[in-house]
Every structure is written in C-alpha cells, then in structure tokens.
N, C-alpha and C positions, 0 to 999 in steps of 0.2 A: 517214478522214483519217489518215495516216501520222504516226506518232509523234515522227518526224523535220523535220517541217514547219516552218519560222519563222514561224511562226502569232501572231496576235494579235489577241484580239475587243477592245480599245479604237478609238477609231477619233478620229484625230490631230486632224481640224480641231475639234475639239470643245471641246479643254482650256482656248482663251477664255475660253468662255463659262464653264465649268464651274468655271474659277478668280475670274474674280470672283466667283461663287457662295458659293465653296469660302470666299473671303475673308469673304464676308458672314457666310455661318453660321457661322464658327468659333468666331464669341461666342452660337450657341446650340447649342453640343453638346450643353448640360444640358437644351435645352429640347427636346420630342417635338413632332415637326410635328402639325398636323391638317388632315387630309381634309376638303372641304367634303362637308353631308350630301349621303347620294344618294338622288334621286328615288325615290319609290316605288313609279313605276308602273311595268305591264310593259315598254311603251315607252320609260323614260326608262331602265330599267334596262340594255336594250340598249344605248344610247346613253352610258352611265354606269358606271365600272369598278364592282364591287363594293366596298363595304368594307371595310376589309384593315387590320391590326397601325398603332400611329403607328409612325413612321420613328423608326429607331435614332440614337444619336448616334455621332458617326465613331467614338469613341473607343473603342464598345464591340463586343463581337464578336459574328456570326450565326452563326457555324459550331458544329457540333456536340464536345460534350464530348469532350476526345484528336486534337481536329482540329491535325494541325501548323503552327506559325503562322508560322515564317518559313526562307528558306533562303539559303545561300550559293549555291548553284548556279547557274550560268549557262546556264538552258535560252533555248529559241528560242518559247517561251510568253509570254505576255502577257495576261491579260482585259481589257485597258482599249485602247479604239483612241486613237493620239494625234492623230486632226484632231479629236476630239471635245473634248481637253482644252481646247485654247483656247476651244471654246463656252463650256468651263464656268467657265474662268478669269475670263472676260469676265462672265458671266452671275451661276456658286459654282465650275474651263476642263473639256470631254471631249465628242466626239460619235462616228459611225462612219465606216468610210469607205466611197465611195460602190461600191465591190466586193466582191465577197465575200470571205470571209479566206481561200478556197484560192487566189484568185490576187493578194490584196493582201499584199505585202512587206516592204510599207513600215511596217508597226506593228511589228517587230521593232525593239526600241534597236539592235540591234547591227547592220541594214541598213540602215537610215537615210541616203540620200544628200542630201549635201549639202557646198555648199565649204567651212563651219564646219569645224574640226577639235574634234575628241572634247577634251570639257575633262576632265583625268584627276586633277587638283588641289582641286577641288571638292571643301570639305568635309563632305559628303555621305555617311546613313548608304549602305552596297551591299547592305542583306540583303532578300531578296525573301521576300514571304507566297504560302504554297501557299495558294489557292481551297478554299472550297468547292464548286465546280462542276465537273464531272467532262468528261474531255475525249472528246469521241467518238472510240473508233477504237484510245485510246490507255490503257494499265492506270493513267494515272495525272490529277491535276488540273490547270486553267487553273492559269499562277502570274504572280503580279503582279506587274509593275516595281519597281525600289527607287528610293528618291527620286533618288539618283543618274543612276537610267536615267533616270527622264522629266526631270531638266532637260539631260542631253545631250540627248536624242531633239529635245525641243524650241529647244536651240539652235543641230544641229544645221541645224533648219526657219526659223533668222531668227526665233524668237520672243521674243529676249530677255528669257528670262525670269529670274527673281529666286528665287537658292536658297533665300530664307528662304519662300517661299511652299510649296515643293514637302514641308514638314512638315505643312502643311495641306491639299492638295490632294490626296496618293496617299493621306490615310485617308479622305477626301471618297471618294475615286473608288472604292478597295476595298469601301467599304463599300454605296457604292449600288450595284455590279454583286453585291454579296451579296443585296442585299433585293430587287432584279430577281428574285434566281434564287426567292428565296423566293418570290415573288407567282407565279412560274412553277410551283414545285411546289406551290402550293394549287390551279391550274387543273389540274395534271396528277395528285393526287388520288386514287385509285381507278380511274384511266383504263388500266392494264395496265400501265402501267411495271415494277413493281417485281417480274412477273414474269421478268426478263433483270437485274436488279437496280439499277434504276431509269433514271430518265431522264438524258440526255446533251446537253451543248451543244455542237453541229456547227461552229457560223459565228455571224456576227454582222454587221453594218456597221449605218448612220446617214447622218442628212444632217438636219440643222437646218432648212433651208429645205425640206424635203420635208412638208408639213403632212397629218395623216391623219385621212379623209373625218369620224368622231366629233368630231377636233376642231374641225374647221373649221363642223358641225353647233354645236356646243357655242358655239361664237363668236359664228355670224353668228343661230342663234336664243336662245338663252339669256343671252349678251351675255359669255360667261366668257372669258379672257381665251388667247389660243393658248398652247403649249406652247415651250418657249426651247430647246428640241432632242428628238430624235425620235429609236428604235434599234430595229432588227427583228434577233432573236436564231430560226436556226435551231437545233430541237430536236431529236432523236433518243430514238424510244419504241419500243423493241425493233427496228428497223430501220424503223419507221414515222417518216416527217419530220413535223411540227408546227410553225407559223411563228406568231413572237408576238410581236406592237410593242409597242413601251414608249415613251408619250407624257411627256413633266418638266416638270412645271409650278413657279414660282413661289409661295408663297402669300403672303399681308400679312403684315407685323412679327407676330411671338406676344406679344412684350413687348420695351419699352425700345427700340423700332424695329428687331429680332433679325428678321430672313428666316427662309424656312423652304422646301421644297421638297418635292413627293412625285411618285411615281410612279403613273405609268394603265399597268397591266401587260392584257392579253388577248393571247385566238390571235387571229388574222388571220381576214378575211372571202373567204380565197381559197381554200379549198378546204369540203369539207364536212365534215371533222372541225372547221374550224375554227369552222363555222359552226353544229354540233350542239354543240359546246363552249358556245360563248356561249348558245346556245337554252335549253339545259338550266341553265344557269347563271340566267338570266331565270328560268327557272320553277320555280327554287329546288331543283331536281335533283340 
C-alpha cells in the first residue's frame, strides 16, 4: 500500500454505537474491565479467546516509552473507520467499513462527501496522535483523527453529533485500536515477524451486523450474550498476510452501574496459518 493513499482503518458506521459506549464508560476510566473466565477445556478453548491483560482506561497510554503522541500534520491516515463510530457512539460510536481500505475513501476526514459543509468554527482540539501501529508498505504509523476531524467527518454524514462528546469518544476509540493491536502482537509472538522488523497492519474494515461463527456458537449454546460490533484487521508478516477478527463485547456494570467492554482478538479460520495459530494456542504452544 502506497504511502500516499487516504487510507483509514476506522470504519464510519460504527461511531454510534461506539459513542454511547464511549459515553457510558467515561465514568469508569479508573475502573479495569474484566474478561469472563475462560473455559478450560481444549474445546471451549477453541471456542474462547485466551486470556489477555484487563483493558486500559482511555486515559492512559499503550504505546511504548519515546512513542510520539500527537501531531499537527495533516496526513491522509486514519486508524479508526468512521461508520464504526456511530456503533460505538450508540452502543460506548466506531465500526468498519464494509471494504477494504484500498478502495474505501471515505474514512479520510478530508473526503468525506457530503452536502454538510465542513464546520471550520468548531471549538475543537486539531492535533492528531501518531499510532502505535505500523503502517504496511509505508516507513511510517497509522495516525489518528483529532477531535476536530471526527465531528466534521461525522457531520459531514448527518450525524449530528455533539462536540462535547468527541473528548470522550477519540480517547475511547485510540485507545481500543491500541489494545487490538496489542492482543494482535501477543498472537503474533514468536511467529517470525520480527525478523523484517515486526508485524504490520495492511487493512481493516467491520460491519456490526456481520456476526462471527464463535460467536454466534457462544450465544445460541452458552447463552452469552453477541458482540455490539465486529472488525477483521489485515496483517502483514514479512510479506506473509494474516487475517484476525475482533469480536466487542459489552460486560455488566463493574461498580455504581459503570459499563465496561472488552475485546475477542484471534486469526481467522480461513486459511491455515490461521488455523495452526488457534491450534497451537489451544494446546498451550
């Protein structure tokens, strides 16, 4: 992928849901989500992501010591797709979109059509946070929106959205595509990457209503409750692809009726890396 691309792995119908979300936990930043346990057997393990770090609060950062955290620059970069934001908005707003981001366009703030015109008044911070997540193709990181951008992007889209929320919602959204990437490089591990000097994120997209087979497994026999949006993130291992969904579940209040949410990260069951991934991961490998 060309360095030049208006690229962006958020993916726009999502920010709904993602923002009521985002609204809900803001009164538990302080509190760390918890993962239900996981099954112990070898079958439910398959069936069941591993257990993984509790979730960070937005506030605080995943990126590594000396990692630069915010920029002026106005690239054509983006990690967060903005159909997903309204998931999240509605939900904590953010999902993907239903293409993949070489030929989706429309997650750039700055291509965003629509008959809105760009509100340029908006008191709104503009400074965007470089990623941790390294961008394939290109020598440099995914960079994320600044509050600014996602409420034109999204009013752009008729979503009327409300600038006081977008303080809560882009550390929301920064911060779960950080811990994605994290549960991504605990699966990739020792796997060769870090011979070409580690792994890379290609693409991205999502779709809420797209339900995946573990969870729907998880539902209709365990009774646990589906996922409120859904995100497949292409990877890059030395030139080798690796395809990995990331299920978002809701959990119960922690305390004082405070939401909480976490991530089902794994590779996909479509090829057979993905599938010797998960295997070996079952049998403690």
């Amino acid at each position: 992928m060309s360095q030049d691309q208006p690229k962006c792995p958020v993916d726009h119908a999502a920010r709904e849901k993602w923002l009521a979300k985002a609204k809900q936990t803001e009164r538990a930043r302080n509190t760390p989500s918890q993962e239900p346990a996981a099954p112990q057997s070898f079958f439910s393990r398959l069936l069941w992501a591993p257990s993984v770090p509790a979730q960070i609060a937005p506030s605080q950062s995943t990126k590594p010591p000396g990692h630069p955290q915010t920029t002026n620059h106005v690239s054509e970069t983006c990690p967060v797709d903005h159909e997903a934001r309204k998931t999240w908005l509605s939900a904590g707003k953010t999902t993907f979109a239903p293409e993949a981001v070489e030929q989706d366009k429309t997650c750039s703030s700055d291509d965003l059509d629509s008959p809105k015109p760009i509100v340029v008044d908006v008191d709104l911070p503009e400074e965007r946070e470089v990623s941790s997540i390294p961008r394939t193709g290109a020598q440099s990181n995914w960079i994320y929106p600044s509050q600014k951008q996602f409420f034109n992007a999204m009013r752009r889209k008729d979503w009327n959205p409300d600038a006081g929320d977008m303080k809560t919602i882009v550390p929301i959204h920064n911060m779960v595509n950080e811990r994605a990437w994290a549960y991504i490089l605990m699966w990739e591990n020792g796997q060769g990457g870090e011979k070409c000097g580690g792994v890379q994120l290609t693409s991205f997209k999502g779709d809420s209503k797209k339900i995946t087979p573990r969870a729907r497994i998880r539902n209709l026999i365990f009774g646990a409750d589906l996922p409120f949006d859904r995100h497949d993130w292409i990877v890059d291992r030395c030139g080798k692809r690796v395809d990995y969904v990331i299920d978002f579940y809701s959990t119960p209040p922690a305390k004082e009726g405070d939401p909480a949410f976490y991530l089902d990260v794994r590779p996909k069951l479509n090829t057979l890396e993905g599938c010797r991934l998960r295997l070996f991961k079952a049998l403690g490998l």
